[in-house]
N, C-alpha and C positions, 0 to 999 in steps of 0.2 A: 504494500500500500504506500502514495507517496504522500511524502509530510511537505504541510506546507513552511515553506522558509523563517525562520527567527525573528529574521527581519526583512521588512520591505521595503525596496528604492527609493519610495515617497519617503523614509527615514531615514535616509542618507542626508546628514546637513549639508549646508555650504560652509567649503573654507576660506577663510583670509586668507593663508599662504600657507606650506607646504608642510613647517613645522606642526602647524593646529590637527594639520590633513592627518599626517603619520603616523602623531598621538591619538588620532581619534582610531582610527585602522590598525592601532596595535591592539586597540581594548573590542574590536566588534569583527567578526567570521561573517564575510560575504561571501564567502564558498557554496550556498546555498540559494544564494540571486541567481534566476535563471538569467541565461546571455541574452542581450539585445545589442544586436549590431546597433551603431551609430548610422542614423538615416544621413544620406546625400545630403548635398543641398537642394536637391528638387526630390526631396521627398523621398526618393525609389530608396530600397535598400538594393547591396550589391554584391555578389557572392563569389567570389573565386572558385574557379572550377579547372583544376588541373588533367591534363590527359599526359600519357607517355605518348610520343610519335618517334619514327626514326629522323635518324640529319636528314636523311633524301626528301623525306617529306615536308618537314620545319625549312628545308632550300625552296623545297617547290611553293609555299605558301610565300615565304620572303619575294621572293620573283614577281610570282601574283599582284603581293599587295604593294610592289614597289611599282610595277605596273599599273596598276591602279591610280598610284600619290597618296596611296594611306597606309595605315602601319598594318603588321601581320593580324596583331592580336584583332583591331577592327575587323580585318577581314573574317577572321574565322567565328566573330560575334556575328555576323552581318550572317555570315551560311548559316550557323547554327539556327540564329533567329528566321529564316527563309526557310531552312528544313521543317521545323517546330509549326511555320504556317500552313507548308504544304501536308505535313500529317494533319493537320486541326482543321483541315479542310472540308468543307460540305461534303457529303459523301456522293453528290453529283458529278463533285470535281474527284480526280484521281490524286494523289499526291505526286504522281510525276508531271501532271499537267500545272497543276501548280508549279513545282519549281521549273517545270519549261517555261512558262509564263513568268516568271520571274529574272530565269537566265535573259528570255526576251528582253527584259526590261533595262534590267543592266548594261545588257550591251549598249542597249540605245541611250542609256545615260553616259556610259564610256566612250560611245562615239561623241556624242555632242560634245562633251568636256574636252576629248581628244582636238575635236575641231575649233573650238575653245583656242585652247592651250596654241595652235597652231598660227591662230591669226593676230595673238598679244607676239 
């Protein structure tokens, strides 16, 4: 059965500075406070999510996303979050037509930019 905590957040004071802090947190166990990530500044929270890949592949995404003008890690948020739309997809849609629709899109945002880029 789980117990609820000793003490709760809303009972955390504020400190002037650092010495008040330390003395108060050497006499109270917040080992017991469930974690709350710190919200963004726009609100979202944000979660790291690590994968192993091999070099060949963390090259092939590097190439990608320098191609592109944006960084890796973006890029592989950008698929993941396009894949995640293509499965959540009405069940009219297939998830490969989704992401075809997608890759569609992309492209034609890479060309424009591309053409962009060519005439500054």
């Amino acid at each position: 059965m789980k117990t609820e905590p000793t003490l709760r957040a809303q009972e955390i004071p504020s400190f002037s500075d650092d010495a008040e802090a330390d003395a108060w947190l050497g006499t109270h166990d917040l080992s017991e406070l469930p974690f709350v990530p710190d919200p963004e500044p726009d609100g979202l929270l944000t979660v790291t999510f690590s994968t192993r890949l091999d070099r060949r592949t963390v090259a092939r995404i590097r190439t990608v996303a320098q191609r592109r003008g944006t960084g890796a890690t973006q890029l592989v948020r950008e698929w993941v979050l396009d894949r995640l739309a293509a499965e959540e997809a009405p069940a009219s849609e297939s998830p490969e037509e989704v992401t075809a629709m997608v890759r569609r899109h992309h492209a034609a945002v890479e060309a424009a930019v591309d053409s962009l880029a060519r005439r500054t």
